[in-house]
N, C-alpha and C positions, 0 to 999 in steps of 0.2 A: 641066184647068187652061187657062185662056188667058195668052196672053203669058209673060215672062218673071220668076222668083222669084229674088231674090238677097241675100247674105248680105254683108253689106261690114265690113270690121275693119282699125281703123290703127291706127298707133302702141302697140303692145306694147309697144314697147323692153325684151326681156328682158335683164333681168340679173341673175337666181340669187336661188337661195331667201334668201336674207339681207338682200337689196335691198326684198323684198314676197313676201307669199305667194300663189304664182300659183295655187293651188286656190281661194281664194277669189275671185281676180279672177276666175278661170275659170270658177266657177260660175255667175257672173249671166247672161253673154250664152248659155250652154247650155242652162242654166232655159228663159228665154226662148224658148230655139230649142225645143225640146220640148213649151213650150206656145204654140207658134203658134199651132194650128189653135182657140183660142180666141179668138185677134183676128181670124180669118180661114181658111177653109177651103181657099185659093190658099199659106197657109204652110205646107202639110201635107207639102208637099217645095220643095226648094230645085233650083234650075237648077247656080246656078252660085254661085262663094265669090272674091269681090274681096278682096284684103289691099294695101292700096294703101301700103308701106312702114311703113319705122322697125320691122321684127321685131327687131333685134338692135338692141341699145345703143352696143356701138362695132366692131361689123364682124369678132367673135371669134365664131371654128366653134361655139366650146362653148355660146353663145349661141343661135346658130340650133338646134343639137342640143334645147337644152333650151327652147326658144319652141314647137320641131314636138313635142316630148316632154307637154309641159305646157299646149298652149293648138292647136293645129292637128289633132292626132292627133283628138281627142277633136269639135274645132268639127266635121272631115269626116264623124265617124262620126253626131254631132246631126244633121248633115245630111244624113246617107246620100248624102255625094257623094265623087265616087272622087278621087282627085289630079288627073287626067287635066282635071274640071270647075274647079280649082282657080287661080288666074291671080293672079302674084305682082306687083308691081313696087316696085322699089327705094326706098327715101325716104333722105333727106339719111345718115342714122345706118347706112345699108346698105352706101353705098358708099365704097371705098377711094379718096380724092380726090388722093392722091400719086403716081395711076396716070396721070391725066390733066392737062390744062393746063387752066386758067381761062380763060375768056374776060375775066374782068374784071380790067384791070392792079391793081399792086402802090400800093395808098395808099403805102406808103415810098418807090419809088421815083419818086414826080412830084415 
């Protein structure tokens, strides 16, 4: 393989089987993965797995439990890549914002 194979996935936003059925979301981009190497012989393994935010809906553990249960466990194994290849980062729905300060002042109070 030359250069770099990568898998990129946003916005999940899990939240529970009641909201959406996550096996069928899930099966389309895992199909997919599985039948790479018919678009291309460089998709027959993946480098590396980008989740570029929005896993969880509103920043609840049980969220992420069941986003890694339901849609991660399964992407890693399609890809036969370890966690270790796996590179998270936060989007708006991730993070707890009453942790930190805005930069941008208060419309009510100008």
């Amino acid at each position: 393989m030359s250069g770099l194979t990568w898998h990129h996935i946003s916005d999940w936003l899990q939240k529970g089987k009641k909201e959406f059925d996550c096996q069928v979301i899930q099966a389309a981009p895992i199909r997919d993965i599985r039948g790479g190497t018919a678009i291309g012989p460089d998709l027959s393994m993946m480098d590396i797995i980008i989740s570029s935010g929005n896993i969880a809906c509103s920043k609840k553990s049980e969220e992420y439990d069941a986003a890694k249960r339901d849609l991660l466990d399964s992407l890693l194994k399609a890809c036969d890549v370890g966690p270790h290849r796996h590179f998270m980062v936060p989007g708006s729905h991730d993070m707890d914002r009453t942790v930190f300060e805005t930069s941008v002042p208060d419309q009510e109070a100008s």
